[in-house]
C-alpha positions in Angstrom: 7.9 -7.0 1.4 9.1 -8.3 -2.1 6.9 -5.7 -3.7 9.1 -3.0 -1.9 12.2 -4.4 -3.3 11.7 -6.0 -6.6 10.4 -2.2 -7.7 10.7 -1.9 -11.9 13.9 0.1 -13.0 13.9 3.2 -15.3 15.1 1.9 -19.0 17.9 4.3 -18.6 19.0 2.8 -15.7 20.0 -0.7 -17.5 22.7 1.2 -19.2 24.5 2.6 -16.3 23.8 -0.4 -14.4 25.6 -2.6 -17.5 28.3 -0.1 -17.6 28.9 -0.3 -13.9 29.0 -4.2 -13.7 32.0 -4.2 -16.2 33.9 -2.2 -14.2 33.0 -4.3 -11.2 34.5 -7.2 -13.5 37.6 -5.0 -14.0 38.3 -3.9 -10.7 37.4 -7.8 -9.2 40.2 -8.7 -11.8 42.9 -6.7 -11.0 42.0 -6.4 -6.7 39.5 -8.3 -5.1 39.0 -5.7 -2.4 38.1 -3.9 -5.3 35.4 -5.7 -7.0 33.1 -6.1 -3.5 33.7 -2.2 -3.7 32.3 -1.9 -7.5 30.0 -4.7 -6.7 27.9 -2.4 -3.9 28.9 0.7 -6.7 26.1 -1.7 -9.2 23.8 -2.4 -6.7 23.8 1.2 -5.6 23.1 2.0 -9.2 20.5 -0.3 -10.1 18.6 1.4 -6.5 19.2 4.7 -8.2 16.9 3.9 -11.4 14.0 2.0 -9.9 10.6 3.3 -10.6 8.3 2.2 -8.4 4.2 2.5 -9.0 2.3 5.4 -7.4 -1.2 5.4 -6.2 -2.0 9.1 -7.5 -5.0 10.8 -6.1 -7.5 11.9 -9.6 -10.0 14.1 -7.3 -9.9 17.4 -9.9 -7.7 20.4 -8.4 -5.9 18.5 -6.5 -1.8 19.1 -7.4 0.7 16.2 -7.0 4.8 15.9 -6.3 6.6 15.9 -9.0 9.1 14.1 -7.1 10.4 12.2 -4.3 12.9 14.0 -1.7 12.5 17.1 1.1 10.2 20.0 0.4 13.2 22.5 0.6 11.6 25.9 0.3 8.2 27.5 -0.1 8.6 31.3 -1.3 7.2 33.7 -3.3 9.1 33.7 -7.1 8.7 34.5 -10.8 8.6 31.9 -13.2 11.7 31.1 -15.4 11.6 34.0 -18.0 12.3 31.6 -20.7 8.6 30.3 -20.5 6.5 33.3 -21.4 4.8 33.6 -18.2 3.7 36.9 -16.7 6.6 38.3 -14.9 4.8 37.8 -11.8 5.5 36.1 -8.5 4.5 33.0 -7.8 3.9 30.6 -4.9 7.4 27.8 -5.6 7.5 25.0 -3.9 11.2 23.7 -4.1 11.5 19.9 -3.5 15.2 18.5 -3.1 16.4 14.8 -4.4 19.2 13.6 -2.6 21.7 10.3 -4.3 19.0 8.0 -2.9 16.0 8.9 -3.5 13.6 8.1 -6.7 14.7 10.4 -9.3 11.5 9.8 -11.7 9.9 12.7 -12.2 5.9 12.7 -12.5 3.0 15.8 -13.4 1.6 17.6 -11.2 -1.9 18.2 -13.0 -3.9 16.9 -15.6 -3.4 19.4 -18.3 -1.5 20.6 -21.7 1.9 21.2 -22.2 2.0 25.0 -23.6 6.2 25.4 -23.5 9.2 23.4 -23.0 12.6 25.3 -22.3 16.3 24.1 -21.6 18.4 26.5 -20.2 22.4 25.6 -19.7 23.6 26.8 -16.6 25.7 26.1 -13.4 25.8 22.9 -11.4 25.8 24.6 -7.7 24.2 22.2 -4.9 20.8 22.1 -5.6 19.3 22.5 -2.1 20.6 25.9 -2.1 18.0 28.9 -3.4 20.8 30.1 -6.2 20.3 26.8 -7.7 16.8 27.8 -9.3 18.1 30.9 -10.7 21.4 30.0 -11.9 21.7 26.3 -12.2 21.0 24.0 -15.4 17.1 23.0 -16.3 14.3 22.1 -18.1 11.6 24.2 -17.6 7.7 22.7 -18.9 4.6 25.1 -18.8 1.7 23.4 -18.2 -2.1 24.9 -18.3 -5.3 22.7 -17.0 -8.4 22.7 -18.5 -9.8 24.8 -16.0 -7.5 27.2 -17.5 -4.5 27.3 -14.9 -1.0 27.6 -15.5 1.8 25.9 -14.0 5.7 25.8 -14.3 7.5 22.7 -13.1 11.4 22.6 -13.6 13.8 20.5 -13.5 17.2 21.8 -12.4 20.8 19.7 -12.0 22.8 19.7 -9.0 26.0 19.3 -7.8 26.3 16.1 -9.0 23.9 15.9 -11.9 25.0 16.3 -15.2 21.7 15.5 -16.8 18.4 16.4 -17.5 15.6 14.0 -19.4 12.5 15.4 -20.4 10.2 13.2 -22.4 7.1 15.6 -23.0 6.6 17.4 -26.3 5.1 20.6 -26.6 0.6 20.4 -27.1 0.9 17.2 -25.2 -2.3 16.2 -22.8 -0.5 14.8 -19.6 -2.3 13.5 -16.4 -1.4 13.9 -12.8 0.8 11.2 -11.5 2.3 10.5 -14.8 5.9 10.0 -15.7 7.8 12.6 -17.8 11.0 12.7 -16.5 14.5 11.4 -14.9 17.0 13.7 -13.6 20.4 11.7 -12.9 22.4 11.3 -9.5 21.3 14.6 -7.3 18.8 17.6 -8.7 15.7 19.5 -7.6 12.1 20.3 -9.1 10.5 23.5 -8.2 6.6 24.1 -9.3 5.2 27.1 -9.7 1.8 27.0 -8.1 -1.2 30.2 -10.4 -1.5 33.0 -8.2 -3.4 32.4 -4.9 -3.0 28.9 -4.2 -1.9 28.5 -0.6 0.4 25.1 -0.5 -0.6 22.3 1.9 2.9 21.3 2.7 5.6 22.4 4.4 9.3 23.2 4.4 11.1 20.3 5.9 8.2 17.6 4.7 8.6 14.5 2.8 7.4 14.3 -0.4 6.2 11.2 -2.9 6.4 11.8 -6.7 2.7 11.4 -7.5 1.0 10.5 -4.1 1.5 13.7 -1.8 -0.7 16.2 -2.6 1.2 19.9 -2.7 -2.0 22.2 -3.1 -5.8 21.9 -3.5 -6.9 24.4 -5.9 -10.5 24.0 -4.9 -10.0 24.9 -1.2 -9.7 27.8 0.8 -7.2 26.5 3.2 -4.8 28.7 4.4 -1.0 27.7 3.5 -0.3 25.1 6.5 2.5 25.3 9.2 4.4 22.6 10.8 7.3 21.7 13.3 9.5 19.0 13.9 8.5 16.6 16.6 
């Protein structure tokens, strides 16, 4: 039980957390009704920023989450043009992150980074589709050494004002493995190579690192599910 609360925090979330217990001091100085409010405010915050361990599957073609929250969309897309990719559509898996879930991004697959792209944009609510196309992000191209390429990007919401990415281009990165924090509401979206049926579905829970989006050794078709 302990182990599920007293979860590691992100080092950027000792910042906002510091930042937030002043102002709890502040506000418990000038109204106490005040300071219980800024006091659940910190504690809220310090939630935000935990990173908990993940047990990441290793068996090779397997693809991971790249984050925690609601698999909001699976459709047919082409990759950010900002990445070099072939112009051609792609299987996206869209996964939403609401204001409580874990906001540490991990990898989807062992592999190299090729490109790293940010792209200014809008801050429209992230669950929507325009949010993709339109909204801020931090787009990564990843190839394995099988030779598959993948996009994963990170997009800001309506709340979200910021984006960290802590991969450099020709980097090896493994599956499971953090690389970035998006702050207070956002979305990732990975771009599955062409043929890859998903094994999740729209509506689904996801865990950054654990649930497995696709199997690119299988010949499953892409999976359908209902609320029961």
């Amino acid at each position: 039980m302990l182990d599920r609360i007293l979860v590691p925090i992100h080092r950027e979330g000792w910042r906002f957390a510091g930042l937030f217990a002043l102002a709890t001091l502040l506000l418990w100085w000038l109204w106490t009704p005040l300071g219980w409010l800024g006091l659940i405010a910190t504690l809220w915050c310090i939630y935000f920023f935990r990173d908990p361990p993940r047990v990441t599957p290793i068996r090779p073609g397997l693809v991971v989450a790249p984050a925690d929250g609601v698999v909001q969309s699976i459709e047919s897309a082409v990759p950010p043009a900002e990445l070099g990719m072939p112009a051609l559509p792609l299987t996206r898996i869209g996964i939403f992150m609401n204001v409580f879930d874990v906001h540490v991004n991990r990898m989807p697959v062992d592999g190299t980074v090729l490109s790293l792209s940010y792209r200014p944009g809008k801050f429209f609510n992230a669950s929507l589709d325009k949010a993709s196309e339109f909204n801020e992000r931090q787009s990564v191209r990843l190839r394995t050494p099988e030779g598959q390429e993948f996009a994963v990007v990170q997009i800001a919401g309506l709340v979200a004002r910021r984006i960290r990415c802590d991969i450099e281009a020709d980097q090896s990165v493994r599956a499971g493995e953090r690389f970035g924090l998006i702050r207070f509401g956002s979305r990732v979206d990975v771009y599955l190579p062409e043929g890859t049926a998903p094994l999740v579905v729209v509506g689904q829970r996801s865990v950054a690192g654990e649930t497995v989006l696709a199997d690119l050794q299988s010949n499953e078709p892409m999976r359908r599910g209902e609320m029961r």
